[in-house]
MDAnalysis code that builds the backbone (N, CA, C; Angstrom):
import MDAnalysis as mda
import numpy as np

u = mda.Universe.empty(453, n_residues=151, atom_resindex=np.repeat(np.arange(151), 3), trajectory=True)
u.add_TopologyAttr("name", ["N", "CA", "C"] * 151)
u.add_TopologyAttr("resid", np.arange(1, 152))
u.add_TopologyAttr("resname", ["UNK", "UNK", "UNK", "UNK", "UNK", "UNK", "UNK", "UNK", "UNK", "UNK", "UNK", "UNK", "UNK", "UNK", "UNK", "UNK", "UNK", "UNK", "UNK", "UNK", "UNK", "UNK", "UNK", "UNK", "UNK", "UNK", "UNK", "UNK", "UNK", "UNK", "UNK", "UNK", "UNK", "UNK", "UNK", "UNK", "UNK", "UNK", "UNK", "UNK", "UNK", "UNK", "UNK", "UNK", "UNK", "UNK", "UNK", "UNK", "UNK", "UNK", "UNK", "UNK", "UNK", "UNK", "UNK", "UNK", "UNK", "UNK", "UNK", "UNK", "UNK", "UNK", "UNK", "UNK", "UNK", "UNK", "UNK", "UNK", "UNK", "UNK", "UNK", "UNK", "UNK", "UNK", "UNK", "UNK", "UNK", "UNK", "UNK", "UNK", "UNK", "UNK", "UNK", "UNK", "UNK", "UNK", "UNK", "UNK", "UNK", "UNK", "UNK", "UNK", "UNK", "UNK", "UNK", "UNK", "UNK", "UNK", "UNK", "UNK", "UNK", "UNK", "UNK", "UNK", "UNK", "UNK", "UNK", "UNK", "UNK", "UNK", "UNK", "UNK", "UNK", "UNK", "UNK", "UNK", "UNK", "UNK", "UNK", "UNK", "UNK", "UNK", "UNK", "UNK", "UNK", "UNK", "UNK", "UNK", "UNK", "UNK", "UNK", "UNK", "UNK", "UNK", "UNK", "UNK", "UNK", "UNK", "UNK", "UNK", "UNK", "UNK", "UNK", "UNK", "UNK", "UNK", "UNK", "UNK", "UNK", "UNK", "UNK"])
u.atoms.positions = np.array([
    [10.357, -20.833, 2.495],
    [9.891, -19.681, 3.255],
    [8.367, -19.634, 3.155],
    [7.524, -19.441, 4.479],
    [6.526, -19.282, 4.375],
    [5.861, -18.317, 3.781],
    [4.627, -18.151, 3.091],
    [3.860, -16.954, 2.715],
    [4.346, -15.530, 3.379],
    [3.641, -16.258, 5.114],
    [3.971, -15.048, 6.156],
    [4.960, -14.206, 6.353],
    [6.294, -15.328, 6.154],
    [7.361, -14.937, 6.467],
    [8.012, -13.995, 4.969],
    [7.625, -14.656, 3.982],
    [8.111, -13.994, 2.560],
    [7.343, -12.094, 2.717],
    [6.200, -11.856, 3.354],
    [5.427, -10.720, 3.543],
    [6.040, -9.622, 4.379],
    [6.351, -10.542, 5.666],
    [7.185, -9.228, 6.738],
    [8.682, -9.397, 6.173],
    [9.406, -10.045, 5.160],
    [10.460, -9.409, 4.578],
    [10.120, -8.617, 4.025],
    [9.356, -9.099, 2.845],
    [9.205, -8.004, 2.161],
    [8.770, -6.318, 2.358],
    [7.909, -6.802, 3.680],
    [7.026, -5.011, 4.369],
    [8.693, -4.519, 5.097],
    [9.521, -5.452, 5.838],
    [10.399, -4.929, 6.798],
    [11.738, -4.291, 5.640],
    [11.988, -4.480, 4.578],
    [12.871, -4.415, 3.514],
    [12.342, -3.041, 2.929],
    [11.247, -3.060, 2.774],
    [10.576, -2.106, 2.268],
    [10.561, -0.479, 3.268],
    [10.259, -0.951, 4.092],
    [10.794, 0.039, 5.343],
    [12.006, 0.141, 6.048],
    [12.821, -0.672, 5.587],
    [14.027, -0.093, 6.084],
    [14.860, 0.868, 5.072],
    [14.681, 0.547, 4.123],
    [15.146, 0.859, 2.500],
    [14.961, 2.683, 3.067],
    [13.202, 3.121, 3.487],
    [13.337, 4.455, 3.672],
    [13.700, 5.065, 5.053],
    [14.001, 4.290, 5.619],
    [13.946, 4.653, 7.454],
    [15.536, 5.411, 7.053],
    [16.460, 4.503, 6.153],
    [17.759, 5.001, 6.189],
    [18.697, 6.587, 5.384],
    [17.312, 6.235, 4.403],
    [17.419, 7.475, 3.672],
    [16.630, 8.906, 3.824],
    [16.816, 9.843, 2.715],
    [16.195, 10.973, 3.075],
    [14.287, 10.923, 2.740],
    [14.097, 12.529, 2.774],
    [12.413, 12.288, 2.263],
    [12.415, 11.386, 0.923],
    [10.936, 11.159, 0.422],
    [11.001, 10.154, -0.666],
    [10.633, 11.224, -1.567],
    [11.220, 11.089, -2.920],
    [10.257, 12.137, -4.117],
    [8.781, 11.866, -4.248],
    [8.549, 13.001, -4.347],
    [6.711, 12.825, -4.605],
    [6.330, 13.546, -5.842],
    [4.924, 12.817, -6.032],
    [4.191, 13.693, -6.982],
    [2.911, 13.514, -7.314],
    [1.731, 14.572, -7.633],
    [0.357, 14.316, -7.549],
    [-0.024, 13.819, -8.625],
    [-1.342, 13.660, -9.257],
    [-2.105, 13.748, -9.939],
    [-3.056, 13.769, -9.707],
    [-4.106, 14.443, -10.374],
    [-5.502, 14.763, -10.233],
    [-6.339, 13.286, -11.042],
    [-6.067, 12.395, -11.729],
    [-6.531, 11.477, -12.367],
    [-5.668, 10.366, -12.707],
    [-6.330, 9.268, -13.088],
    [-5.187, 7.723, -13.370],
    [-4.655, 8.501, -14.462],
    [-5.562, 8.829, -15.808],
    [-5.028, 9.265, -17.281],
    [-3.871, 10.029, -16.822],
    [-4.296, 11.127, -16.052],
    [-2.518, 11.690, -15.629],
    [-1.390, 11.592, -15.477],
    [-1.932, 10.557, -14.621],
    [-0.849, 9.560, -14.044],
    [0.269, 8.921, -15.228],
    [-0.241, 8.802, -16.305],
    [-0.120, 7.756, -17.123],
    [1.221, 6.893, -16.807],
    [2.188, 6.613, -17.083],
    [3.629, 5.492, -16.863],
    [3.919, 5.518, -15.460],
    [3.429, 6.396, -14.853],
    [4.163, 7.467, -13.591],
    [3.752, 6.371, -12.397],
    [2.662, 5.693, -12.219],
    [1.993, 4.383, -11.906],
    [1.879, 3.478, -12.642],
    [1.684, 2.352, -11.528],
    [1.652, 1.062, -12.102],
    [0.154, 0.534, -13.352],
    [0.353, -0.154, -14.424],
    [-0.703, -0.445, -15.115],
    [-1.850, -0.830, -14.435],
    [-1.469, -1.785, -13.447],
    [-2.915, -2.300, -12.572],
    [-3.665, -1.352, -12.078],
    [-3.126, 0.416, -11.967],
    [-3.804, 1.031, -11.135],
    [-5.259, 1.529, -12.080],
    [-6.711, 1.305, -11.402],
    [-7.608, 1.297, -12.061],
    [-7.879, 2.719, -12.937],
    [-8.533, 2.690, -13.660],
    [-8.938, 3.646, -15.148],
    [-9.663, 4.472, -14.347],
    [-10.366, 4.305, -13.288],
    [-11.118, 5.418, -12.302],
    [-10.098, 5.966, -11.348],
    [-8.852, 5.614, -10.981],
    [-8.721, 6.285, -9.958],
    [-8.011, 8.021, -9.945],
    [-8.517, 8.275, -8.896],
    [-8.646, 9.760, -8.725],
    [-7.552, 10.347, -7.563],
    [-6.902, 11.508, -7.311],
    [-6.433, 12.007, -6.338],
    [-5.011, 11.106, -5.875],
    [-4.365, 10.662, -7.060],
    [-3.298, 9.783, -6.699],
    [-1.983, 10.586, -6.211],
    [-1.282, 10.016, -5.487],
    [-0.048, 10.328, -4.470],
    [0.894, 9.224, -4.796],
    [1.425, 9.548, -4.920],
    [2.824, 8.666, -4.969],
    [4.040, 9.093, -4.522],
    [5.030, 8.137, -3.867],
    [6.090, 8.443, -3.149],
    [6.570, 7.339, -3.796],
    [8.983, 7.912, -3.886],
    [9.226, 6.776, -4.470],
    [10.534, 6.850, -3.195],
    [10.848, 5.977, -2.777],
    [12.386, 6.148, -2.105],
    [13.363, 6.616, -3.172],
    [14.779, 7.302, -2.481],
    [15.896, 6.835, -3.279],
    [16.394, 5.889, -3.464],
    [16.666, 6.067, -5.010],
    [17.181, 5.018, -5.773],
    [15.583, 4.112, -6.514],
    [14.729, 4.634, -5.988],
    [13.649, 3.802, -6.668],
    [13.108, 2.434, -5.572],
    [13.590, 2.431, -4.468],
    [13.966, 1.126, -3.468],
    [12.667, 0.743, -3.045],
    [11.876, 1.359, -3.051],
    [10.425, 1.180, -2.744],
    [9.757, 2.466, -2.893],
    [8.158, 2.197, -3.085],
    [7.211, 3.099, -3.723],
    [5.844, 3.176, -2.885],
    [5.268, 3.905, -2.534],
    [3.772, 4.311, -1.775],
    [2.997, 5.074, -2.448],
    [1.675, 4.258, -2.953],
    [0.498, 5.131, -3.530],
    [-0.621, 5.013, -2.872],
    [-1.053, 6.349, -2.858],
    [-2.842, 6.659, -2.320],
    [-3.369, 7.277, -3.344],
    [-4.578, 6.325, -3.879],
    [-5.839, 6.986, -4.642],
    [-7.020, 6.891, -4.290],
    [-7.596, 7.490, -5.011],
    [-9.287, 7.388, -4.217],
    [-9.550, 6.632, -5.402],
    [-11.117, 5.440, -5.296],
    [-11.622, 4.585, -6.091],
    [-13.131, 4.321, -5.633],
    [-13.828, 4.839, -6.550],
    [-15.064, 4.461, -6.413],
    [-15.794, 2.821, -5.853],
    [-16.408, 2.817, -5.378],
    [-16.856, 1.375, -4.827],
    [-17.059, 0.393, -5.996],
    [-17.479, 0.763, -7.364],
    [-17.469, -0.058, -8.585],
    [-16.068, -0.528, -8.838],
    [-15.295, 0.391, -8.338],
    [-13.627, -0.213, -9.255],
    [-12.930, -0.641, -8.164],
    [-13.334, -1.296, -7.344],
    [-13.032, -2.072, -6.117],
    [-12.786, -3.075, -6.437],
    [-14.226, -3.629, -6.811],
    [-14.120, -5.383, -6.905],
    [-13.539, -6.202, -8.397],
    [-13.169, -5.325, -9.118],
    [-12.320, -5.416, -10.433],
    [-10.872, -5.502, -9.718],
    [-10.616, -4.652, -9.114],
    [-9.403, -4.939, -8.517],
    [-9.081, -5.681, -7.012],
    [-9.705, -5.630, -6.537],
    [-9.844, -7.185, -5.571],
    [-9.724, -8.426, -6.257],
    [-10.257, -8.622, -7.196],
    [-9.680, -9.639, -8.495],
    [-8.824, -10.666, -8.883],
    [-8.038, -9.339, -8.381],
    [-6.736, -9.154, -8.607],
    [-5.366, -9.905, -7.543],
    [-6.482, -10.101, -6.586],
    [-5.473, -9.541, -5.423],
    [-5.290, -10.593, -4.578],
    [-4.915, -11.105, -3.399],
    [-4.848, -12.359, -2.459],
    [-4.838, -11.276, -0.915],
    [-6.842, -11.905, -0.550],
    [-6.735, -11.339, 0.901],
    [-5.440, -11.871, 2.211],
    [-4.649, -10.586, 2.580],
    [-4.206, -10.887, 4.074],
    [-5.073, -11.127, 5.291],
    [-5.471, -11.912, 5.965],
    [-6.196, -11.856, 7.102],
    [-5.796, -10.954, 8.178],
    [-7.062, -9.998, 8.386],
    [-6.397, -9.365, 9.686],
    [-5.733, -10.199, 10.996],
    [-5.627, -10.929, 11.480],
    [-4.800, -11.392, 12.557],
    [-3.265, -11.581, 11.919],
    [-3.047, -11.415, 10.631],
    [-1.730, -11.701, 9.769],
    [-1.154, -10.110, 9.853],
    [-1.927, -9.686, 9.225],
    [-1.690, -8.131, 9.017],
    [-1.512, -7.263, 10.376],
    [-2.206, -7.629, 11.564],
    [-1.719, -7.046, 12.764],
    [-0.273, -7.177, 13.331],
    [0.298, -8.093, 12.881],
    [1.607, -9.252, 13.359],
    [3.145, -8.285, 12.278],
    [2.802, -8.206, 10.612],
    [3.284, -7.125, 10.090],
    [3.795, -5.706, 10.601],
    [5.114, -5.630, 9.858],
    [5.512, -4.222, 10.510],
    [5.313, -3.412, 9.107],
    [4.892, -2.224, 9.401],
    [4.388, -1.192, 8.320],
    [4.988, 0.045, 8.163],
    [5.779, 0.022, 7.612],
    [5.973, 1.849, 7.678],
    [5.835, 2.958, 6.299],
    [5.878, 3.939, 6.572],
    [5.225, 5.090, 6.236],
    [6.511, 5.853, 5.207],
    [6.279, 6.026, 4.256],
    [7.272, 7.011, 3.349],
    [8.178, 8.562, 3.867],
    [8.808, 8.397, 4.347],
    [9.906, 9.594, 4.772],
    [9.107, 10.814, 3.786],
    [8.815, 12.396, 5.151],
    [8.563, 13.194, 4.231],
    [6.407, 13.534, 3.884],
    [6.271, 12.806, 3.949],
    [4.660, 12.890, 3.404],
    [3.834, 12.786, 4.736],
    [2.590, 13.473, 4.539],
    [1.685, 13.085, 5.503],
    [0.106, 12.574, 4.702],
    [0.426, 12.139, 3.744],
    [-0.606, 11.412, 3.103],
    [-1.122, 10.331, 3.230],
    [0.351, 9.449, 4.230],
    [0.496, 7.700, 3.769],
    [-0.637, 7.369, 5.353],
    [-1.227, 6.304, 5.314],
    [-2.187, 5.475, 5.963],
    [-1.451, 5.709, 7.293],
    [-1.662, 6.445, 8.523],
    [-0.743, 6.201, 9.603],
    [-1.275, 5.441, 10.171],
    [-2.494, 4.958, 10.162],
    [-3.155, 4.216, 11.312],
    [-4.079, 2.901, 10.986],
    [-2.955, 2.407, 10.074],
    [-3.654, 1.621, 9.738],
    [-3.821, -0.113, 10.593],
    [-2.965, -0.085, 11.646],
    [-2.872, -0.969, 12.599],
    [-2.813, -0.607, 13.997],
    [-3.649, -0.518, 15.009],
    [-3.586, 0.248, 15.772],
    [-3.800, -0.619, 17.171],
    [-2.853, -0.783, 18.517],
    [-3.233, -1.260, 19.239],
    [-4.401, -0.919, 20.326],
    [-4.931, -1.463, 21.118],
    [-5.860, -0.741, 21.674],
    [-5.396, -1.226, 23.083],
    [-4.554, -0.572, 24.275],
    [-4.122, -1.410, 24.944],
    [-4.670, -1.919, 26.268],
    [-6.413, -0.692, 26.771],
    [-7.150, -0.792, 27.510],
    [-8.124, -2.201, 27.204],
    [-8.470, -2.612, 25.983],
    [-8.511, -3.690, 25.450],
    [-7.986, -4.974, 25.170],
    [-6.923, -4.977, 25.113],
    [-5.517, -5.813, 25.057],
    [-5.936, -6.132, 23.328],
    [-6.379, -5.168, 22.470],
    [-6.612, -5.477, 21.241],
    [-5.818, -5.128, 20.112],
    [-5.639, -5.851, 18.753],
    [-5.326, -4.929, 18.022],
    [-6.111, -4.562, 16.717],
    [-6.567, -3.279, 16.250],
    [-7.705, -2.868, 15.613],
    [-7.207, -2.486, 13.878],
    [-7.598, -3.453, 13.002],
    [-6.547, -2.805, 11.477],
    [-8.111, -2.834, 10.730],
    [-7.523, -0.999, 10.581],
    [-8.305, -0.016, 9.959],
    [-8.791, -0.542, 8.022],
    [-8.163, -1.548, 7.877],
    [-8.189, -1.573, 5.969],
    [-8.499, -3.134, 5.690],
    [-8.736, -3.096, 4.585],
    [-8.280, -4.576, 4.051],
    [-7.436, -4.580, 3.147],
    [-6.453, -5.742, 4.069],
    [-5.447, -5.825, 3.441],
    [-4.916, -7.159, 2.492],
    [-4.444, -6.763, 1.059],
    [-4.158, -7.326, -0.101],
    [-2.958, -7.077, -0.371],
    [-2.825, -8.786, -0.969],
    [-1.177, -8.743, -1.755],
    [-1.707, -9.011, -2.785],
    [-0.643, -8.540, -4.072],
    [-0.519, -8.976, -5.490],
    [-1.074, -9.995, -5.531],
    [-1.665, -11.079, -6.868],
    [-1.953, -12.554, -7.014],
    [-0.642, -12.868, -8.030],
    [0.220, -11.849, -8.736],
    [1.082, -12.019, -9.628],
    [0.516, -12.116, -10.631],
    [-0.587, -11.746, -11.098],
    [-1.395, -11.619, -12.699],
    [-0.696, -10.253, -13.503],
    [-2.216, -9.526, -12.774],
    [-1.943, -7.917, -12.984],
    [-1.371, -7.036, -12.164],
    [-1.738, -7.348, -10.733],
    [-0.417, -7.179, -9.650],
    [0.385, -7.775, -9.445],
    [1.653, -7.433, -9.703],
    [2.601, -8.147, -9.020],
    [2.572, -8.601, -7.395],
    [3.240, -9.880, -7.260],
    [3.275, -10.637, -6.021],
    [3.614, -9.453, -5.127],
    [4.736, -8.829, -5.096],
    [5.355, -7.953, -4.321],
    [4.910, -6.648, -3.893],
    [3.558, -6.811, -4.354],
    [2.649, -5.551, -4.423],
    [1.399, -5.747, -3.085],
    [1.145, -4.529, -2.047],
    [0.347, -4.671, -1.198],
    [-0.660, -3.862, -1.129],
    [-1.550, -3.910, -1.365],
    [-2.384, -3.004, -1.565],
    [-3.827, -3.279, -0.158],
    [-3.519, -1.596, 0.002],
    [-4.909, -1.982, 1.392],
    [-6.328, -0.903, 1.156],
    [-7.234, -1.529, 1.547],
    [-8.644, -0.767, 1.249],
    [-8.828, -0.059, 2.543],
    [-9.331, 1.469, 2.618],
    [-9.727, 1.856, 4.023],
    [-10.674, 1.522, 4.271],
    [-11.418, 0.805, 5.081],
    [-12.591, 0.972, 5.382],
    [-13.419, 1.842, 5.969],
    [-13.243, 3.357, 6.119],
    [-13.555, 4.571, 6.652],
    [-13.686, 5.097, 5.169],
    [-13.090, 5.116, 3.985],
    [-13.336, 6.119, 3.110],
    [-13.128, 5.291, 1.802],
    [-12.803, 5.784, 0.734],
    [-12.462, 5.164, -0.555],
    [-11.375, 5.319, -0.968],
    [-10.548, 5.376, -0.244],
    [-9.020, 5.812, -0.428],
    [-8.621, 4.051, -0.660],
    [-7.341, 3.854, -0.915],
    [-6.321, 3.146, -1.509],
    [-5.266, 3.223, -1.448],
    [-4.222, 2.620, -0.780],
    [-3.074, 2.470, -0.534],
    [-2.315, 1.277, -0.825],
    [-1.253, 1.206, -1.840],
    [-0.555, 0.795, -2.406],
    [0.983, 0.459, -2.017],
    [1.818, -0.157, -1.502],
    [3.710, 0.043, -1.430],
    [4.005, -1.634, -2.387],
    [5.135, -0.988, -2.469],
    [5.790, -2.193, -3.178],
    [7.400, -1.625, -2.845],
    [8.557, -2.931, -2.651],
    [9.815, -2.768, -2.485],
    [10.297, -2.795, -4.262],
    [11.184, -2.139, -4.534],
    [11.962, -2.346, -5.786],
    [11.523, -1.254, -7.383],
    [11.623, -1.414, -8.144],
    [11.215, -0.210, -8.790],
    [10.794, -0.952, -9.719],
])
C-alpha cells in the first residue's frame, strides 16, 4: 500500500468511525500542564487553549491548541510534510458536535478551477508522533490541529 493510499484510509476510517455515531465527548483546557494524560505526550509543553474531541468508543480523536511560533519547529521535527496537492485529494472530516474543529481547511475555489488548503499539513514520523497521527498548522493563526483514528 502506498503512503497515499495508507493516509486516505486512514483520514476516511477516521471519519467514518464519527459520521456513524453520536456527538464526540469533549473537553477543555486552559494549558498543556492541564491537560496532563488527557493528551498525547508529543503535545508541546507550551501549548495553550487545547480542545479535544474523542469519538465513541475512543475510535478516533481531534485536538486544537494554540502554539507559539518557537514551539513549532520542535514539533515539525517531529513530523513528515504532506504536500499540498496530496492533502487537497484527502477526505477530511470534522468531529460530530463541536464547532472548534478546522472547517476550512481545504477549500475549492470553483470560479478558479482551484483548490486552496488553508494549513500545513503533517503526519506522525513514528518517533514522538505516532505514524497515525496528523497534525496541521494554520497558516492564518497559531492554532493546531491534531486527529488520529484509534485510542
Amino acid at each position: 500500500m502506498t503512503r497515499r493510499s495508507l493516509l486516505a484510509a486512514v483520514l476516511c476510517l477516521a471519519g467514518a468511525s464519527v459520521a456513524c455515531g453520536g456527538a464526540a465527548k469533549t473537553s477543555g483546557f486552559a494549558t498543556r500542564s492541564e491537560a496532563g494524560e488527557a493528551v498525547p505526550a508529543w503535545v508541546p509543553a507550551g501549548a495553550t487553549e487545547l480542545k479535544l474531541a474523542t469519538a465513541a468508543g475512543g475510535s478516533a480523536s481531534w485536538l486544537r491548541f494554540r502554539l507559539p511560533s518557537e514551539g513549532r519547529a520542535a514539533l515539525e521535527a517531529e513530523l513528515l510534510r504532506i504536500p499540498d496537492g496530496q492533502v487537497a485529494t484527502l477526505t477530511f472530516r470534522a468531529p460530530k458536535g463541536v464547532d472548534w474543529w478546522f472547517r476550512g481547511l481545504v477549500q475549492v475555489v470553483p470560479a478558479r478551477e482551484t483548490t486552496v488548503v488553508a494549513a500545513d499539513v503533517f503526519s506522525g514520523a513514528g518517533r514522538t508522533v505516532p505514524a497515525g497521527t496528523f497534525v496541521a498548522f494554520d497558516r492564518a493563526s497559531d492554532s493546531v490541529y491534531a486527529w488520529w483514528a484509534g485510542g
